[in-house]
ChimeraX commands (.cxc) that place a marker at each C-alpha (Angstrom):
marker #1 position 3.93,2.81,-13.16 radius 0.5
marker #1 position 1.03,5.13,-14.02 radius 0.5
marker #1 position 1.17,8.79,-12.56 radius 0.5
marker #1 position -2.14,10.15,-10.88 radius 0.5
marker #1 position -3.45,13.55,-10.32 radius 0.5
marker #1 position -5.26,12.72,-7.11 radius 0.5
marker #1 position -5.79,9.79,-4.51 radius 0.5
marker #1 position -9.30,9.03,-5.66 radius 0.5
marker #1 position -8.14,9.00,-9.85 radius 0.5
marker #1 position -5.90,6.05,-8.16 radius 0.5
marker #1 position -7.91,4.25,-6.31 radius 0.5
marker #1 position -10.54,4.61,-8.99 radius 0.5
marker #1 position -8.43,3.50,-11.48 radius 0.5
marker #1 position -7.08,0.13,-9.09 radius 0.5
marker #1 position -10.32,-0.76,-8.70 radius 0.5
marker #1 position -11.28,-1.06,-12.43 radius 0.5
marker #1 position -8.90,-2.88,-13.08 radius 0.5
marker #1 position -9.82,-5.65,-10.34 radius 0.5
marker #1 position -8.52,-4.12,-7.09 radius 0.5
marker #1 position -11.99,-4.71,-5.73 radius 0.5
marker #1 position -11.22,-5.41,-1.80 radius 0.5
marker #1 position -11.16,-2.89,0.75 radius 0.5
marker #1 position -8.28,-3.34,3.15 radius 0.5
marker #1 position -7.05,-1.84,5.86 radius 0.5
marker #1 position -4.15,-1.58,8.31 radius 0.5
marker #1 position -4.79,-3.62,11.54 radius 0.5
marker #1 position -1.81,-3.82,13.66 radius 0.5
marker #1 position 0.06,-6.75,12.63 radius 0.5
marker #1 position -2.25,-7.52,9.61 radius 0.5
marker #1 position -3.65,-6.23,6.57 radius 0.5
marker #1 position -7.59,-6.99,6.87 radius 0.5
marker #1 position -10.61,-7.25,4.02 radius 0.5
marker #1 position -13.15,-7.03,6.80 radius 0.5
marker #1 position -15.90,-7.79,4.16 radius 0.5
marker #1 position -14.39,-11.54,3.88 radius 0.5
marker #1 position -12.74,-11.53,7.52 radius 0.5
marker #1 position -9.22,-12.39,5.76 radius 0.5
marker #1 position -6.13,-11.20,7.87 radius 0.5
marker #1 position -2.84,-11.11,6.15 radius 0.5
marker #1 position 0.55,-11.80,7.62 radius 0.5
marker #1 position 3.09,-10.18,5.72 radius 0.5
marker #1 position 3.81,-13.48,3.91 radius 0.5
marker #1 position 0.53,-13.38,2.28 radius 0.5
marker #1 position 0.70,-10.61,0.18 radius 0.5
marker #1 position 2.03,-8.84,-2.70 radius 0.5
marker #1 position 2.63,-5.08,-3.30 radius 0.5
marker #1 position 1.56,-4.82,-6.96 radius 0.5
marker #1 position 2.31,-0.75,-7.27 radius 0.5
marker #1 position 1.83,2.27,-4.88 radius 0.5
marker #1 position 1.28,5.98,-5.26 radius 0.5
marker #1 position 2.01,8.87,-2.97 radius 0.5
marker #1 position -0.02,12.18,-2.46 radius 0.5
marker #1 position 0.99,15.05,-0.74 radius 0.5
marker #1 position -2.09,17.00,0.55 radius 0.5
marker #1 position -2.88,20.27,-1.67 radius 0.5
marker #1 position -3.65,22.40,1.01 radius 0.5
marker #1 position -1.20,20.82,3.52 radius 0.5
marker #1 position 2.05,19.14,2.76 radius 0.5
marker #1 position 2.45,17.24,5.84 radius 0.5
marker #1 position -1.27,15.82,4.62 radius 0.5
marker #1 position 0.08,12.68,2.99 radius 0.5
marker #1 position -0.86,9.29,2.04 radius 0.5
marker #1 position 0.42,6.49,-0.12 radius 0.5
marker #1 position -1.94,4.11,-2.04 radius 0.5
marker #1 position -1.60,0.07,-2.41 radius 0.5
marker #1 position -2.48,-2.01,-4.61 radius 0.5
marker #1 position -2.66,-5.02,-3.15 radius 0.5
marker #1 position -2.63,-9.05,-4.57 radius 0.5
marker #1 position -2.90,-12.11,-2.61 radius 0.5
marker #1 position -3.18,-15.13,-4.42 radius 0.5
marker #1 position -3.18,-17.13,-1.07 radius 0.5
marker #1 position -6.35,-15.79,-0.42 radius 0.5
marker #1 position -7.38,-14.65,-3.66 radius 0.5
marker #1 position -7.72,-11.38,-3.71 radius 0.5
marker #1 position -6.91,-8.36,-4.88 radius 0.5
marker #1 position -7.59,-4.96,-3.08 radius 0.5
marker #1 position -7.10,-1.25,-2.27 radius 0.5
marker #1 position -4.80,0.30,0.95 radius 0.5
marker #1 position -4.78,4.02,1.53 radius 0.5
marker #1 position -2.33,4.78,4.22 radius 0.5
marker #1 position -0.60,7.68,5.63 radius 0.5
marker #1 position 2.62,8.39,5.55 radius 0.5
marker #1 position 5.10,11.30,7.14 radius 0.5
marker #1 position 3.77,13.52,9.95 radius 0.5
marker #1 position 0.67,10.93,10.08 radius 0.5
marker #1 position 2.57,7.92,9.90 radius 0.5
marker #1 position 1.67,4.54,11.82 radius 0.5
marker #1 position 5.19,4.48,13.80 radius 0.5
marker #1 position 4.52,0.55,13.86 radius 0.5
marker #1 position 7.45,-1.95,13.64 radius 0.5
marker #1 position 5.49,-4.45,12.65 radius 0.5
marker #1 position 6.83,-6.70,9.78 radius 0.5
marker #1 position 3.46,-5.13,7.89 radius 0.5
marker #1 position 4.89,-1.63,8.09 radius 0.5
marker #1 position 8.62,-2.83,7.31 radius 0.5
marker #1 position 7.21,-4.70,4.27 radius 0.5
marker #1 position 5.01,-1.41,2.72 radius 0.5
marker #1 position 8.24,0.83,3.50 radius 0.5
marker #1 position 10.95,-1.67,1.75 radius 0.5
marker #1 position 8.83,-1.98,-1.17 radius 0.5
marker #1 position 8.42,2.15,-1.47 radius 0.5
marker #1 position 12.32,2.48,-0.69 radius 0.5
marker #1 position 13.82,-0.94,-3.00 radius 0.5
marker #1 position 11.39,0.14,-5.97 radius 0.5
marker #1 position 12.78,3.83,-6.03 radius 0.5
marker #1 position 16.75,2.44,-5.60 radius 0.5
marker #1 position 18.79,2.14,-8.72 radius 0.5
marker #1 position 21.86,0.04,-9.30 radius 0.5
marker #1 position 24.25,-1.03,-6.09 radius 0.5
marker #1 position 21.65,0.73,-3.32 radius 0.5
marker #1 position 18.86,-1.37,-4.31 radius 0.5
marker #1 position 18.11,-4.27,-1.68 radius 0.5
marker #1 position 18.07,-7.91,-2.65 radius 0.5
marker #1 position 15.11,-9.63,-1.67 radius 0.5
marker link #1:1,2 radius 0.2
marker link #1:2,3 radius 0.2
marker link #1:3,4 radius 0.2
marker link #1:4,5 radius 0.2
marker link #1:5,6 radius 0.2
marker link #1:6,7 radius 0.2
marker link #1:7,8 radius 0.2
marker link #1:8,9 radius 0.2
marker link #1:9,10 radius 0.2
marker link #1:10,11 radius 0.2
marker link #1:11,12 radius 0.2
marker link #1:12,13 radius 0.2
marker link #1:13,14 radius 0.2
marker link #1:14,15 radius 0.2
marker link #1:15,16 radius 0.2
marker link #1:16,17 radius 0.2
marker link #1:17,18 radius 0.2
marker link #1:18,19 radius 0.2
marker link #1:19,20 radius 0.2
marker link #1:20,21 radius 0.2
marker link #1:21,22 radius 0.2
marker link #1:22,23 radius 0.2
marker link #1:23,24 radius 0.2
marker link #1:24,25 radius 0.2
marker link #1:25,26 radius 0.2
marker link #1:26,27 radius 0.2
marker link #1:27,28 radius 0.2
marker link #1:28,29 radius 0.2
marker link #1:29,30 radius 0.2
marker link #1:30,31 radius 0.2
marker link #1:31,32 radius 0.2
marker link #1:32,33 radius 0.2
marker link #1:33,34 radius 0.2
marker link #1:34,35 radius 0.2
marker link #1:35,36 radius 0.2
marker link #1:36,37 radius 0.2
marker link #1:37,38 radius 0.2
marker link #1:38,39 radius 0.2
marker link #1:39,40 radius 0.2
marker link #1:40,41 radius 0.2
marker link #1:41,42 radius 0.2
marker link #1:42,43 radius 0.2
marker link #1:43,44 radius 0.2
marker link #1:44,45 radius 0.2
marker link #1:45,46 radius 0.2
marker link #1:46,47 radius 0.2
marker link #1:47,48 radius 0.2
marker link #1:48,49 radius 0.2
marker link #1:49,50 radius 0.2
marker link #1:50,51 radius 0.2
marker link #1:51,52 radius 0.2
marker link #1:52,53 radius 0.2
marker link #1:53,54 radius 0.2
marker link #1:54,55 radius 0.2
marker link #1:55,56 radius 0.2
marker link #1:56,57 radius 0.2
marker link #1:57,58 radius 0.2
marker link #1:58,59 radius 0.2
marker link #1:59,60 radius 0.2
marker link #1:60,61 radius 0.2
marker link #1:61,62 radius 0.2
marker link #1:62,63 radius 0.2
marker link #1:63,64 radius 0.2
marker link #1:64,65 radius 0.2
marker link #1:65,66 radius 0.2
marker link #1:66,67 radius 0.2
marker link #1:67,68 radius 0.2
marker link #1:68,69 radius 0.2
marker link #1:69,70 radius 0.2
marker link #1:70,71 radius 0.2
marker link #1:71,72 radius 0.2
marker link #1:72,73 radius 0.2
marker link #1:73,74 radius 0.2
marker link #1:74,75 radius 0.2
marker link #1:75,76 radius 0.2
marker link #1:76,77 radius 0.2
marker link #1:77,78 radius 0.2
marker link #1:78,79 radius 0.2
marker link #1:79,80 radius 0.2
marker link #1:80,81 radius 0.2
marker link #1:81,82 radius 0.2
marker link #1:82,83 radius 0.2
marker link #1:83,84 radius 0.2
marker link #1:84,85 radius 0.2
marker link #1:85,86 radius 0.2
marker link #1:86,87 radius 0.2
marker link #1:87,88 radius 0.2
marker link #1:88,89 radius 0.2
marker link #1:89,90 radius 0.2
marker link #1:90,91 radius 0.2
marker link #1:91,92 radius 0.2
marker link #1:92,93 radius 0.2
marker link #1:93,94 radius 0.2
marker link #1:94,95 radius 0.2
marker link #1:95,96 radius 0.2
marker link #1:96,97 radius 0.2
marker link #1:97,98 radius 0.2
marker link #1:98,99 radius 0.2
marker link #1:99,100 radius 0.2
marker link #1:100,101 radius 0.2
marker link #1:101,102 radius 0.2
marker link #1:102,103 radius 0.2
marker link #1:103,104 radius 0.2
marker link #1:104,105 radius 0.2
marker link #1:105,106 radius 0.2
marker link #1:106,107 radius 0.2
marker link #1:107,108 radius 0.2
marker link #1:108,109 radius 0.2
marker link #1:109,110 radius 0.2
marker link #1:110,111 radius 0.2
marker link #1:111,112 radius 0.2
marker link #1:112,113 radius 0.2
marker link #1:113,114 radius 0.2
view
């Protein structure tokens, strides 16, 4: 996984190399408003994901997507926050993103399974 100096060098970067949709975080979806696709969590892939901590304001933190679904086709960018700004959702969205940023930084016996 690549290492970024700031949110925009990432999303820059994801985008060059074909990350080309803008989603977003819609509840129980992830949306690409452009093409009116909503994605269950079974319809997508986490393809890699970066975190920023705000340089002013550690508690100013997001987390960066990049995002493949070849249900639908697509490939695309979510910036979300994460920490004090959190979306508290329980949503099978939110458990997804937060098992693929916990299983992907687990070695050995902790990492989950599938």
């Amino acid at each position: 996984m690549k290492n970024y100096e700031t949110l925009v060098d990432a999303t820059n970067d994801l985008y060059k190399r074909g990350y080309t949709a803008n989603l977003s975080l819609e509840g129980d979806t992830i949306d690409d408003k452009a093409q009116e696709i909503h994605m269950s969590a079974d319809d997508f892939e986490i393809d890699e994901f970066y975190r920023f901590e705000g340089q002013s304001n550690p508690s100013d933190m997001s987390i960066v997507y990049g995002i493949s679904s070849p249900k639908y086709k697509l490939k695309g960018v979510l910036v979300n926050a994460y920490g004090t700004y959190a979306n508290d959702s329980s949503s099978a969205i939110q458990a997804k993103l937060h098992h693929n940023q916990v299983s992907v930084n687990l070695h050995g016996s902790d990492r989950p399974t599938s």
